[in-house]
C-alpha positions as CSV (number, residue, x, y, z in Angstrom):
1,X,94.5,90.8,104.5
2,X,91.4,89.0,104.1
3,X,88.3,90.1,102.1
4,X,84.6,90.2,102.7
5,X,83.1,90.1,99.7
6,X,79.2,89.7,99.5
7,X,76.7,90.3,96.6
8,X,73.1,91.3,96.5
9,X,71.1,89.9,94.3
10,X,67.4,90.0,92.9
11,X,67.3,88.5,89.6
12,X,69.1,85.4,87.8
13,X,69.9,87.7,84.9
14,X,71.1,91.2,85.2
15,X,68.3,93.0,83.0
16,X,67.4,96.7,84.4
17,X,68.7,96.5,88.0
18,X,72.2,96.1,88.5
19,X,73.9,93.7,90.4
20,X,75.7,95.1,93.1
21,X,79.0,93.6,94.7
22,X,80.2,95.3,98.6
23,X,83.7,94.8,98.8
24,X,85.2,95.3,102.3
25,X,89.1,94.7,104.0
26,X,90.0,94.4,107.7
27,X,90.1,98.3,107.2
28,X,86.1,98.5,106.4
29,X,84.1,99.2,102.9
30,X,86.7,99.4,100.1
31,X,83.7,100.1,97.6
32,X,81.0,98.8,95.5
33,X,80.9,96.7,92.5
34,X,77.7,97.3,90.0
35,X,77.5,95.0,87.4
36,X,74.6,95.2,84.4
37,X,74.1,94.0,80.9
38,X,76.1,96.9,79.6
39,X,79.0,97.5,81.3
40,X,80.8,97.0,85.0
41,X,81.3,100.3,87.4
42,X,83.6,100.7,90.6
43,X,82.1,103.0,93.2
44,X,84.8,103.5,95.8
45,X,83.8,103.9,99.4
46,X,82.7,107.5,101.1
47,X,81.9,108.2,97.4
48,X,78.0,108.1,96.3
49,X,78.1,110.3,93.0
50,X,81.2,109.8,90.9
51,X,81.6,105.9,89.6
52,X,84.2,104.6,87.2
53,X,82.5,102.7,84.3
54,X,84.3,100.2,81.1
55,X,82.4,98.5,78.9
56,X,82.5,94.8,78.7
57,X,84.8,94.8,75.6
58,X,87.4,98.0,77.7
59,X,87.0,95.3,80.7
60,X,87.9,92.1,79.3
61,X,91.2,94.3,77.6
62,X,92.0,95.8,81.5
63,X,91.8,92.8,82.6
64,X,94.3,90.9,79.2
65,X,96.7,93.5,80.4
66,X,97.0,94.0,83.5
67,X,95.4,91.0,85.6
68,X,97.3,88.0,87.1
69,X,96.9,84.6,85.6
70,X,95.6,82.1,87.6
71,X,94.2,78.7,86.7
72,X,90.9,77.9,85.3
73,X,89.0,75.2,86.9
């Protein structure tokens, strides 16, 4: 399954506007990444009110648990 991933962006540093990631599959829009100074939010597709929000710190622990290693470059 490959991904399109594409990113919109208006700033070099994420200040007051977020930074906002589309994520889409074969099957269409899986959702939208938004990513600011304060903490990262998943906004699944057909949804435009309910996000899911971690702070930085709660993100970098998801991602210790439960993420796949792969090699740094």
């Amino acid at each position: 399954m490959a991904h399109e991933v594409r990113v919109k962006i208006d700033t070099a540093v994420v200040a007051h506007k977020d930074l906002e990631v589309v994520v889409k599959s074969d099957d269409g829009k899986i959702g939208t990444l938004l990513i600011s100074k304060g903490n990262i939010e998943w906004l699944p597709k057909g949804n435009s009110v309910n996000k899911q929000r971690l702070s930085w710190a709660k993100f970098a622990e998801f991602m210790e648990e439960y993420g796949k290693p792969a090699k740094a470059k």
